[in-house]
C-alpha positions in Angstrom: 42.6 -150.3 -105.3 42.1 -153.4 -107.0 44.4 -156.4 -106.0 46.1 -158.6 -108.4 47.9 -162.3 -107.8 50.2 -161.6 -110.7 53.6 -160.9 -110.0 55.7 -158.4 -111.5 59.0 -159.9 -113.1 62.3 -157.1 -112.2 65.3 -158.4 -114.7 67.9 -159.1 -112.5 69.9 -156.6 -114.5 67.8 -153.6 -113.9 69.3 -152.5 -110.5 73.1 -152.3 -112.4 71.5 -150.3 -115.2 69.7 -148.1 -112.6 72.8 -147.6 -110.9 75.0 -146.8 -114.2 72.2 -144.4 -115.3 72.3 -142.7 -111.7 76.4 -142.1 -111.9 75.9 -141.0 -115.7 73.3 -138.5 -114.7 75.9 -137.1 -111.6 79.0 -137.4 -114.2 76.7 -135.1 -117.0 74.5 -132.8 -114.9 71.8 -132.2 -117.9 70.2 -129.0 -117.6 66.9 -131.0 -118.5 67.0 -134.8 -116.6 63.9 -136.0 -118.3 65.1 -135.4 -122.1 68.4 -136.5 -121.0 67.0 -139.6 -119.9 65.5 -140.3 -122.5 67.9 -139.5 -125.1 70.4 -141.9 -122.6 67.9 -145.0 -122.5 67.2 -144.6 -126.4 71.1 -144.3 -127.0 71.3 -147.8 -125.0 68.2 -149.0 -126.7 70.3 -148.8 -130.0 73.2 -150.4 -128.7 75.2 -146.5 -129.2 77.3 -144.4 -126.6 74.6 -142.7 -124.3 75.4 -139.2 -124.1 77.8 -139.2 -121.1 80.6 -137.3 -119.8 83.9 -138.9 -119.8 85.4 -137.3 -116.8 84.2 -135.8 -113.4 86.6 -134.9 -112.0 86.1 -131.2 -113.4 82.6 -129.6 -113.6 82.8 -125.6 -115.5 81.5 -123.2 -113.2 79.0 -122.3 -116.1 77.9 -125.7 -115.6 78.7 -126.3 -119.6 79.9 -129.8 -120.3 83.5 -128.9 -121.7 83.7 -130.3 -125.8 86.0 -133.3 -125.8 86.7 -135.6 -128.8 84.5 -138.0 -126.3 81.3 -135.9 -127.3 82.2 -135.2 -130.6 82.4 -139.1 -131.5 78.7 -139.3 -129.7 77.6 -136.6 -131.8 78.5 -138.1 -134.7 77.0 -141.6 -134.4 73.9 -139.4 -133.4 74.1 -137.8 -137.3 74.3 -141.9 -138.3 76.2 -141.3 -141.0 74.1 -138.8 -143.1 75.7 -135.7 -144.9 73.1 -132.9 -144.3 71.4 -132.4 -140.8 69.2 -129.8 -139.9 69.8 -126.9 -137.5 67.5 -127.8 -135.3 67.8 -131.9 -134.7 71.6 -130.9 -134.2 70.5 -127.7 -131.9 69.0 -130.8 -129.8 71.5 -133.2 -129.9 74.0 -130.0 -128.5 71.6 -129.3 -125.8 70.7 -132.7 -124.7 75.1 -133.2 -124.6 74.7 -129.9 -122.6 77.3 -128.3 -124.9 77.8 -124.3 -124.6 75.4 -122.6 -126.7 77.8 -119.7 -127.5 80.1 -122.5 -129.3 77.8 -124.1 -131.1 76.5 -120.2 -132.1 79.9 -119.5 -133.1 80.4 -122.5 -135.3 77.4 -121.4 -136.8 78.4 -118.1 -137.6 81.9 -118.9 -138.7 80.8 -122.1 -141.0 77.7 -119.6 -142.0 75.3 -122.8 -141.7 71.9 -121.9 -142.2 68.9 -124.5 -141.8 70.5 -127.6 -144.0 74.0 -127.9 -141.9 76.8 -129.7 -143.7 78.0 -132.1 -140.7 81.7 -132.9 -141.7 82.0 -129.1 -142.4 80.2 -128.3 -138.5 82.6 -131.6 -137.0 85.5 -130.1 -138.6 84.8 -126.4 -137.2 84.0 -127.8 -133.9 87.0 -129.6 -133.7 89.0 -127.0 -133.9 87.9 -125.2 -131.0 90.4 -128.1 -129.0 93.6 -127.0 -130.8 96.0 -126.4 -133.6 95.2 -127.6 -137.1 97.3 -130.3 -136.8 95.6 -131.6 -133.1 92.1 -130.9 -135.3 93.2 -133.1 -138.1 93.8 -135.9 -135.8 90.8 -135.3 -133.3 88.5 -135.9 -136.5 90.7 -138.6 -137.4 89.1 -140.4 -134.2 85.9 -139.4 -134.5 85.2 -140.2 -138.2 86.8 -143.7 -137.7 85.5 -147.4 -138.0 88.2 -148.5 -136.3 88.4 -150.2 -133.2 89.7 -148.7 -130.2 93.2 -150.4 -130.2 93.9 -149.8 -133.6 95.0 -146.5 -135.2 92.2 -143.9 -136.7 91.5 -143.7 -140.3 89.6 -142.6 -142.6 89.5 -142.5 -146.5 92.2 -139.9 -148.2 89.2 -138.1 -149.8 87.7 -137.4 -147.0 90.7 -136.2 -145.2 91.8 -133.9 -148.2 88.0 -132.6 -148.5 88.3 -131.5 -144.4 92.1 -130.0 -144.6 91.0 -127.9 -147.5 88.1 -126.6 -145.7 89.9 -125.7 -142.7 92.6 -123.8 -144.6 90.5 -122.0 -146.5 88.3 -121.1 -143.4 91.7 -119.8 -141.4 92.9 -117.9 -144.0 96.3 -118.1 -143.4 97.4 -121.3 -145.5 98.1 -120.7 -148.8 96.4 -123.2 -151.6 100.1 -124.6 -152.7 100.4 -125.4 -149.1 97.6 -127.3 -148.9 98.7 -128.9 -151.9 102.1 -129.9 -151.1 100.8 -131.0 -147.6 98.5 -133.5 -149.5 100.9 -134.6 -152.1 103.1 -135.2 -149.2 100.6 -137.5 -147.4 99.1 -139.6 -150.6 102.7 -140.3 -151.3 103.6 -141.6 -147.6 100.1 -143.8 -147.5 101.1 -144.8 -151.0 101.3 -148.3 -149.6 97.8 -148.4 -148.9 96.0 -148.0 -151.9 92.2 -147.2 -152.3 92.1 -146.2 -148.5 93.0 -144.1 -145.6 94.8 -141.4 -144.4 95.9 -143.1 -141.1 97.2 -140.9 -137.8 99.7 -143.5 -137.4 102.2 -142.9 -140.4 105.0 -144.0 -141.4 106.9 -141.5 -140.4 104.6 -139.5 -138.5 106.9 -136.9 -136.8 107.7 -135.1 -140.1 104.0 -135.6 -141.0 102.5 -133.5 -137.8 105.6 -130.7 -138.3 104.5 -130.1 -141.7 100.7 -130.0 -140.3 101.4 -127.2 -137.6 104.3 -125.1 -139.4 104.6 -123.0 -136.5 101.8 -125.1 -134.1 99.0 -122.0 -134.2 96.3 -121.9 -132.6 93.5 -122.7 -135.2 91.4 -119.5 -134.8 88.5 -119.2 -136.9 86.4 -119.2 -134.0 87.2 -116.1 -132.6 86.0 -114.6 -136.0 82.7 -112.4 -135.7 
C-alpha cells in the first residue's frame, strides 16, 4: 500500500461521542444498527434528540422499545413542525425508534389514516395508548411545547380545543356539551392569558384534571377493530 507522511487529525471529542453513541446503541437495541446509526448521527448533526431510549433499566421481552412521552417528543421534532406527513416517512421514523408495529397499525386503523397522515391527529391517538384522557391531554401538552424543560407545557388554546374534540369524538363516550363546557371551563380559567396557551399548570389545576377524567377511564379507542 502506498505510504503517506500526512497525519490524520482525531478531534479530541470523538472518543466521548463514540462512547455516548456506544451506551445509546445498548440503551435502544435497534433492530437495524446501521439505519439507526445513521438516523442517531443525523439527529446530532442537526443539533435534535437522537432517537434514544430514556431508560434501561427495562428491556420488553418482544424486544419493542415501550412508547414513552420521551419518544413521542423525538417523533415530533422529526415531523419539524409540518401538518401532513406521509405513511411511509412516519412508518420509518417508528421503525428506526423501534416502536411496536402492532401500535402504530392500530393507530392507523383507529384514526383510519391512509397515505397523507394528519400528525396532531396520529400524536394525539398515540398518546393515548399511555393513559386516561386526562394523562393524554397533558402528555401532548409536553410534547407539543416550546417551552423549556423547567417551565410548565403549553400550547395555544386552539390547538388544545382542536385535539380534545378529536379525542372525544374518537372515544365515543363524551358527549359534545361535555366537551363544550370542559372548554368553556378552561378559556375562562386561562382568561388571564390572552392570545395564548392552554397551560398544564393552572390555576387551579386540581378541579381542572377532575373535570378531564370524570370517572379517570381508560381512554380506549385503541382496542377498537
Amino acid at each position: 500500500m502506498p505510504q503517506t507522511d500526512k497525519q490524520v487529525c482525531i478531534p479530541p471529542e470523538l472518543p466521548d461521542l463514540l462512547k455516548q453513541f456506544t451506551k445509546a446503541a445498548i440503551r435502544t437495541q435497534p433492530p437495524d444498527l446501521i439505519l439507526w446509526s445513521s438516523e442517531y448521527f443525523s439527529a446530532m448533526a442537526r443539533g435534535e434528540l437522537p432517537p434514544v431510549r430514556e431508560r434501561a433499566d427495562r428491556v420488553p421481552l418482544s424486544n419493542w422499545a415501550e412508547l414513552t412521552p420521551e419518544l413521542l417528543k423525538v417523533l415530533h421534532q422529526r415531523v419539524g413542525g409540518r401538518l401532513i406527513v406521509h405513511v411511509d416517512e412516519l412508518a420509518q421514523m417508528w421503525k428506526v425508534l423501534n416502536l411496536p408495529t402492532d401500535l402504530f397499525d392500530s393507530v392507523m386503523n383507529v384514526g383510519r389514516f391512509t397515505e397523507e397522515i394528519e400528525w396532531l391527529k396520529f400524536l394525539a391517538l398515540a398518546c393515548s395508548s399511555l393513559g386516561t384522557i386526562a394523562k393524554t391531554l397533558k402528555i401532548i401538552c409536553e410534547v407539543l411545547s416550546n417551552e423549556n424543560d423547567s417551565g410548565p407545557a403549553r400550547i395555544p388554546f386552539s390547538t388544545f380545543q382542536f385535539l380534545y374534540t378529536y379525542i372525544a369524538e374518537v372515544d365515543g363516550e363524551i358527549s359534545a356539551s361535555h366537551v363544550s363546557r370542559m372548554l368553556n371551563y378552561i378559556e375562562q380559567e386561562i382568561h388571564s392569558h390572552p392570545k395564548y396557551v392552554f397551560q398544564t399548570k393552572q390555576k387551579n389545576p386540581r378541579k381542572i384534571k377532575s373535570k378531564l377524567e370524570d370517572k379517570e377511564k381508560p381512554f380506549p379507542p385503541l382496542n377498537a377493530s
